[in-house]
N, C-alpha and C positions, 0 to 999 in steps of 0.2 A: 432524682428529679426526672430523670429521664424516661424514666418506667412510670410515673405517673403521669404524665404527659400520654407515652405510647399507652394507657389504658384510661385516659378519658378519651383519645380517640378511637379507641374498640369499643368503649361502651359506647358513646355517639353514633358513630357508623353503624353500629348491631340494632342502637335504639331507633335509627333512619329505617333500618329492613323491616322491623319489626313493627313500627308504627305505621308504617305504609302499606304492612297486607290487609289491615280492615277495608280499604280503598279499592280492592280486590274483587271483581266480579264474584256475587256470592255463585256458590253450587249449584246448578238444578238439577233437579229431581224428578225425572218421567212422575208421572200422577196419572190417576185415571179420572180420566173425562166425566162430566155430568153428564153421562147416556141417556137416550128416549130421545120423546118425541115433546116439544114446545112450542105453548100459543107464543106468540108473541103479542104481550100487552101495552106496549110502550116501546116508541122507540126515539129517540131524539138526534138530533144533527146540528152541531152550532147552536145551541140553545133552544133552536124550534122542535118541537113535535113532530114527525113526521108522520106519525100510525099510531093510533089508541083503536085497541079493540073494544065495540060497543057489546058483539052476543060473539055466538058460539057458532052463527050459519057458515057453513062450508065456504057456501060462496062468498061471505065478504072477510073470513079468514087468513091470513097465514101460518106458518108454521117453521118449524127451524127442526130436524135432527139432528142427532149428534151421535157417532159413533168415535172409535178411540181416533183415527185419524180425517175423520173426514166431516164435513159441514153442508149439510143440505137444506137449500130452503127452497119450503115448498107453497106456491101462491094459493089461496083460493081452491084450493080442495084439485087443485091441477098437476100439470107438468112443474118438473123443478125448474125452477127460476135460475137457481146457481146451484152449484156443488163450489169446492173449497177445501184445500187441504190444510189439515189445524196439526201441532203438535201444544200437546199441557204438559205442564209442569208445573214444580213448587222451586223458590228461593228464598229461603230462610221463612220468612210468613206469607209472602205474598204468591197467590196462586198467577199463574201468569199464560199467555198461548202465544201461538206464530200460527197467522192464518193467513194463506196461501192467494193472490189472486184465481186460482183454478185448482184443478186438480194435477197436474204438472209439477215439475221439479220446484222446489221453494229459490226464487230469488232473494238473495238478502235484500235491495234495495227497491224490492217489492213486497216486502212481509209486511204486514199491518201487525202491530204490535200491541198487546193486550193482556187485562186484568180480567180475574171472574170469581165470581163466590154465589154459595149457593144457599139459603135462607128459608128452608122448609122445603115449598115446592116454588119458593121464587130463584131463579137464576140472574144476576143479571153479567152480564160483558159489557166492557167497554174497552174501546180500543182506538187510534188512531189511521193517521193517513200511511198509504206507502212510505216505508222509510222511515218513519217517523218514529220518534220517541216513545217509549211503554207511558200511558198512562197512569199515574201517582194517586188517583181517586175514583170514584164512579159520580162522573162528570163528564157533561159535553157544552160547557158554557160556549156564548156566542165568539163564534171566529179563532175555536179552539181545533178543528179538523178533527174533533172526537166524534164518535157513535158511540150512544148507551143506550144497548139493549136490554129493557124487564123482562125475562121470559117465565112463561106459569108451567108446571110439568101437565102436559094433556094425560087424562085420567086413562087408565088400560079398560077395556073393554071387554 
């Protein structure tokens, strides 16, 4: 009796470890970036629109590149607006980043946290506030602190 006792508690306690590593931050996986250069066609804030591109003129344009670690956006055919230090990655299916207030050391409780996929030549991101949670969809409903960026791949030349 006693041995059966002491092995429903080995199985219980083993099935406690075991049941508890799905709970388990998945892996990531360094991924390479969706590189180039990108209109941006849409961009939303809390549920509003902030920027829909109507043409293609320089001057009422902007732009987004994207190399492996860095994020430039560029205004109106001008000076950069921002640069941004990004790291991508994959975890399990979900493509995901960590994009930097600057170019500077990443602070954790400054990384805006994000999702991305890419759908031909549509990219889009969406990401939240500093600190904040990885967003779960490509979504920026009202009084969510999301950005969702559409981006189109600009054509090479």
């Amino acid at each position: 009796m006693r041995y059966h006792v002491l092995a429903v508690i080995l199985v219980v306690s083993a099935s406690r470890v075991t049941l508890g590593a799905p709970g388990l931050k998945e892996i990531r996986k360094p991924v390479d970036p969706p590189e180039g250069e990108w209109w941006v066609e849409k961009w939303e804030l809390d549920g509003v629109v902030g920027k829909v591109r109507d043409d293609r003129l320089p001057r009422l344009t902007w732009s987004v590149t994207l190399t492996k670690n860095k994020m430039v956006v560029i205004t109106s055919g001008g000076p950069v607006s921002s640069g941004r230090r990004v790291t991508y990655y994959q975890a399990g299916d979900v493509l995901g980043f960590d994009l930097s207030p600057d170019l500077g050391a990443a602070d954790p409780k400054a990384l805006m946290k994000g999702i991305w996929k890419v759908e031909g030549d549509i990219l889009l991101f969406c990401f939240g506030e500093p600190g904040g949670d990885r967003p779960t969809e490509f979504a920026a409903p009202k009084d969510s602190g999301r950005n969702l960026y559409t981006l189109k791949r600009k054509p090479k030349n």
